[in-house]
C-alpha positions in Angstrom: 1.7 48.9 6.5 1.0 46.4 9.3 3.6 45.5 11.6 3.6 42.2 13.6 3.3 43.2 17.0 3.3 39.9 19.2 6.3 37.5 19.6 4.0 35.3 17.8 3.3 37.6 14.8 7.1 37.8 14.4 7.8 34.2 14.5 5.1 33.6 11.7 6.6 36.3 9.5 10.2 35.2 9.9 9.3 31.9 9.2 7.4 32.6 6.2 10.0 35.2 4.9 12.5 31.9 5.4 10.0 29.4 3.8 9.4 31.7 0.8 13.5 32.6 0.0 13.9 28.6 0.2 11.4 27.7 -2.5 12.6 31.0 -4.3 16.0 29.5 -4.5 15.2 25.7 -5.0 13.0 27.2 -7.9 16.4 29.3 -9.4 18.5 26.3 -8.6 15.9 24.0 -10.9 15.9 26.8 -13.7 19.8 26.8 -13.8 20.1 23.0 -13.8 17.3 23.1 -16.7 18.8 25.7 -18.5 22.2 23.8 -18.0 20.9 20.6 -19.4 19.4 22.3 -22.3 22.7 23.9 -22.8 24.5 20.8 -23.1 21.7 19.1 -25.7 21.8 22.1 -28.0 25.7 21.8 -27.9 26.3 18.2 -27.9 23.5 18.3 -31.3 25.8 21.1 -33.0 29.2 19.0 -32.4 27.2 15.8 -34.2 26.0 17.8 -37.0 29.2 19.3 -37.4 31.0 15.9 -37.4 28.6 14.7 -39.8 29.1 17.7 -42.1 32.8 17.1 -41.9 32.3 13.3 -42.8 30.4 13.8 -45.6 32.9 16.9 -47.0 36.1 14.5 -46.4 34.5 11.9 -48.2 33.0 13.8 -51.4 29.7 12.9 -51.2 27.7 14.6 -53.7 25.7 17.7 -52.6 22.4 16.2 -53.1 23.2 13.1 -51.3 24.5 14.5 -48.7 21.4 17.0 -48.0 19.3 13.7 -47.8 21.7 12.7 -45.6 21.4 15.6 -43.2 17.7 15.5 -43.7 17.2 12.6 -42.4 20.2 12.7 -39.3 17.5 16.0 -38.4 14.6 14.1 -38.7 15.5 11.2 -36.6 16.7 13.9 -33.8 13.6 15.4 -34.4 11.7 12.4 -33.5 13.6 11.2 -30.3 12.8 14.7 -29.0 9.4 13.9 -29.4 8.9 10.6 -29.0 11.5 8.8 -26.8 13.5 5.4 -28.4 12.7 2.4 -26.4 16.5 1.5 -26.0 17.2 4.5 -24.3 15.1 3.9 -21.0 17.0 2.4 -19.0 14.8 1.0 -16.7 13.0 -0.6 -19.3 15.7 -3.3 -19.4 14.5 -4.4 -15.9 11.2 -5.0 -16.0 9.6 -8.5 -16.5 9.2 -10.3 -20.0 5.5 -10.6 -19.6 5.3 -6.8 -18.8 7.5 -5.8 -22.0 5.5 -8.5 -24.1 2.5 -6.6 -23.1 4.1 -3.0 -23.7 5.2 -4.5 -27.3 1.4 -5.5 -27.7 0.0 -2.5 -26.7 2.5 0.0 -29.3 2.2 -2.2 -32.1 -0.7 -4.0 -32.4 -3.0 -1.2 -33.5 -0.9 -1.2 -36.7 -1.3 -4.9 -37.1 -4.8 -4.7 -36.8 -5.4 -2.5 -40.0 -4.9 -5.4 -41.9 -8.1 -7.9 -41.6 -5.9 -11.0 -41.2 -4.1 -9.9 -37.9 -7.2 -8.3 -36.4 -9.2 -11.6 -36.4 -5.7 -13.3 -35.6 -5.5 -11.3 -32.1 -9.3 -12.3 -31.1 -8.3 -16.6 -31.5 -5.1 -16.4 -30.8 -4.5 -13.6 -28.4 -1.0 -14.8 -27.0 0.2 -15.2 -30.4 -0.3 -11.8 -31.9 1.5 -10.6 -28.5 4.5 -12.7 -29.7 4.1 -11.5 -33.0 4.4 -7.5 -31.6 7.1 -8.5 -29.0 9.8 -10.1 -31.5 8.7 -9.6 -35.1 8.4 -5.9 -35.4 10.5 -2.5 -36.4 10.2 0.6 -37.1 12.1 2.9 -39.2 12.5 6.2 -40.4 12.7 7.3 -43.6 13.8 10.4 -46.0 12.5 12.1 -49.1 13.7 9.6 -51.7 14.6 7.2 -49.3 14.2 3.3 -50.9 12.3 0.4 -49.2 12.5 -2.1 -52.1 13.0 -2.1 -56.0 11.6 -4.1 -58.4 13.0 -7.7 -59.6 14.4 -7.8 -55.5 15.0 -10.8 -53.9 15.0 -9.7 -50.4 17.1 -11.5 -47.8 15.4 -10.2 -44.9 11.5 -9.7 -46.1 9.4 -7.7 -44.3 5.4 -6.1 -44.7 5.0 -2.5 -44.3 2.5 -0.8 -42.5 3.2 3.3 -42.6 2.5 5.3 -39.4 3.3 8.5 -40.6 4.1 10.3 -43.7 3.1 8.7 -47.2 4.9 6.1 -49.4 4.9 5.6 -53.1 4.9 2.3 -55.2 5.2 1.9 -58.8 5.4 -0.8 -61.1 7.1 -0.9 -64.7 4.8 1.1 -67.0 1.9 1.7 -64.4 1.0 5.2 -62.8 2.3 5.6 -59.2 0.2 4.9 -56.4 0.4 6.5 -53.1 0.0 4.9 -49.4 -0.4 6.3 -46.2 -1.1 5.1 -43.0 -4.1 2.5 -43.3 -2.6 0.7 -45.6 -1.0 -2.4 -46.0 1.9 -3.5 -48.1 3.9 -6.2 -49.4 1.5 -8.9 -47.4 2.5 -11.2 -49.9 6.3 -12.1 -48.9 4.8 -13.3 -45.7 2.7 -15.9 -47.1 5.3 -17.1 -50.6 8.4 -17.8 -50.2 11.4 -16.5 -52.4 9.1 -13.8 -53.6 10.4 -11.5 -56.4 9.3 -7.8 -56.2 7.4 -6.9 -59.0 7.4 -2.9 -58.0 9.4 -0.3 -56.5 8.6 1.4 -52.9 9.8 4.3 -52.0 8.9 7.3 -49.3 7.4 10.2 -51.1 8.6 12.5 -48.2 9.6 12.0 -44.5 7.6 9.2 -43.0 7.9 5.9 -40.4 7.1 2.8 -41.3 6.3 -0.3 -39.0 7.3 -3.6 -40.4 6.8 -7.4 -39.8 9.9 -9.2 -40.0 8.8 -12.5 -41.9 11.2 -15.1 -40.3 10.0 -14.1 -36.9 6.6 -13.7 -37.4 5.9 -17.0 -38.8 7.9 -18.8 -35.8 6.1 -16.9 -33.7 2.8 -18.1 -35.3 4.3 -21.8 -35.0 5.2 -21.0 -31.5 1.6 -20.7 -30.6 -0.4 -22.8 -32.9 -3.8 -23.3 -32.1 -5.6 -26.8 -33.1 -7.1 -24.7 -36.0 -4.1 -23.4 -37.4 -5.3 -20.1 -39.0 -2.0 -18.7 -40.6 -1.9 -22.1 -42.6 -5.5 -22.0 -43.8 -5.2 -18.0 -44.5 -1.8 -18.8 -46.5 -3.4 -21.8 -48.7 -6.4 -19.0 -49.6 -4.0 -16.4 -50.0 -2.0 -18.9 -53.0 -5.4 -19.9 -54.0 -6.1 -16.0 -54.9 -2.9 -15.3 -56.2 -2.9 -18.3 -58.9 -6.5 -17.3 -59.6 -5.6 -13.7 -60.6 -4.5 -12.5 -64.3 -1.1 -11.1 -64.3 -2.4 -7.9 -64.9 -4.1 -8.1 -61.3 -0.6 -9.0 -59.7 1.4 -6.7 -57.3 2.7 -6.4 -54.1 -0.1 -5.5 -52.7 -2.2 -8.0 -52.0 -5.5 -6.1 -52.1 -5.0 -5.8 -55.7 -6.1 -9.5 -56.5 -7.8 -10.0 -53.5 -10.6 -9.6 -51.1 -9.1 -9.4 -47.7 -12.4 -9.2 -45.6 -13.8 -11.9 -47.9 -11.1 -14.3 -47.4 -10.9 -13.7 -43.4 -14.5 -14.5 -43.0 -14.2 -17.5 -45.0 -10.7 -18.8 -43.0 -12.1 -17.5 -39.3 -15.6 -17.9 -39.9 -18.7 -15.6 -39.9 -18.3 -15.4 -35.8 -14.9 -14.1 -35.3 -15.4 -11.8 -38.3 -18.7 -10.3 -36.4 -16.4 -10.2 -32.6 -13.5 -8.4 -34.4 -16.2 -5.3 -36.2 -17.9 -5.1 -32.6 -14.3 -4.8 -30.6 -13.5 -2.1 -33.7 -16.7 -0.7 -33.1 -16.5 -0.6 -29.4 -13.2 1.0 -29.6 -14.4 3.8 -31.9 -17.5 4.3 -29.4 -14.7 4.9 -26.5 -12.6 7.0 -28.8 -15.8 9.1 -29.6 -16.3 9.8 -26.1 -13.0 10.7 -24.8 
């Protein structure tokens, strides 16, 4: 093999030889720490399952439940692995309001926009939908079994349910069950009536997330930022309008049961809205079709 010769041969090689056991060991030292870390994560999630096992054995829980239970403790896991929980980045605490508004917009508003109301509602009153994804929404995560709301509830806390992942089922008292994935929208109509009794049960047909509107905080939001043309108020009379207009066979929670959505939009925000909120969907799909 080829020997350096001149004193600046030598120099280059030493140098190199130096410069290539540094990287070599900063490399092993970032393998170790990695391998450390992941160490300390596999250990720390064996200790909680563990703990939870023991919780559930002290207590009695039945078998059953308590493999639901366990189900769902992986599954949540599971998901923070993949995607990471807001309240967990720290820095995230720091940044402006108008910069977390506009994060909260950005995550959420694409599942607020399956439903024809809230789509037109973000082209005339931009600044409101962005309250409405900042401090009216929540997600959850749900097991096998798992229920969101039964029938004859009176819920304290109503929400609407958009599903992101997984599929739900919803049954009513001597009807076939009816299965909903994400797309759809349910349970609309405790935004717009108040007091509103469920007239079906929902619950997740396997593991799934839902995203849900809180109802108290959406609609002060919408008062928050009322327009001179106050949509939310115009949609809400059509949406009772509809509702006392359909047969009690037609009734549910799901408002698309007794009523044309894209019909009553266009007829609340108009034929123009309606045609700028198909050619931003449109648009969107264009971009999406040439990524």
């Amino acid at each position: 093999s080829t020997m350096p010769q001149t004193v600046e041969e030598r120099t280059f090689a030493a140098s190199f030889q130096f410069f290539a056991f540094a990287v070599s060991a900063i490399m092993v030292s970032d393998l170790t720490t990695l391998m450390t870390q992941l160490q300390l994560v596999s250990a720390n999630y064996k200790r909680q399952v563990i703990s939870l096992q023991r919780f559930l054995c002290d207590y009695q829980v039945p078998t059953r439940l308590a493999a639901r239970i366990m189900d769902n403790a992986s599954f949540s896991i599971e998901n923070k692995r993949n995607l990471i929980p807001e309240h967990t980045v720290e820095l995230l605490k720091h940044i402006s309001g108008p910069l977390l508004m506009e994060l909260h917009y950005h995550m959420n508003a694409p599942y607020l926009e399956e439903h024809p109301f809230f789509s037109s509602y973000n082209v005339v009153n931009p600044s409101g939908m962005r309250s409405i994804c900042h401090t009216a929404i929540s997600t959850s995560s749900l097991s096998k079994g798992d229920v969101i709301f039964s029938v004859g509830e009176l819920s304290t806390n109503p929400k609407m349910h958009f599903p992101a992942s997984g599929s739900l089922r919803y049954k009513m008292t001597n009807s076939e069950p009816r299965t909903f994935t994400r797309g759809s929208v349910i349970n609309e109509v405790v935004l717009w009536i108040q007091n509103w009794e469920q007239l079906g049960a929902l619950h997740a047909d396997e593991t799934a997330q839902i995203v849900s509107i809180k109802v108290e905080l959406c609609l002060k939001a919408m008062l928050q930022f009322r327009t001179k043309h106050f949509y939310p108020a115009v949609y809400a009379r059509h949406f009772v309008d509809e509702l006392n207009d359909a047969s009690s066979a037609e009734i549910t929670d799901i408002a698309s049961d007794f009523m044309d959505m894209e019909h009553a939009v266009e007829k609340v925000f108009g034929r123009r809205v309606n045609t700028a909120r198909m050619t931003s969907v449109s648009l969107a799909h264009g971009v999406r079709g040439h990524e």
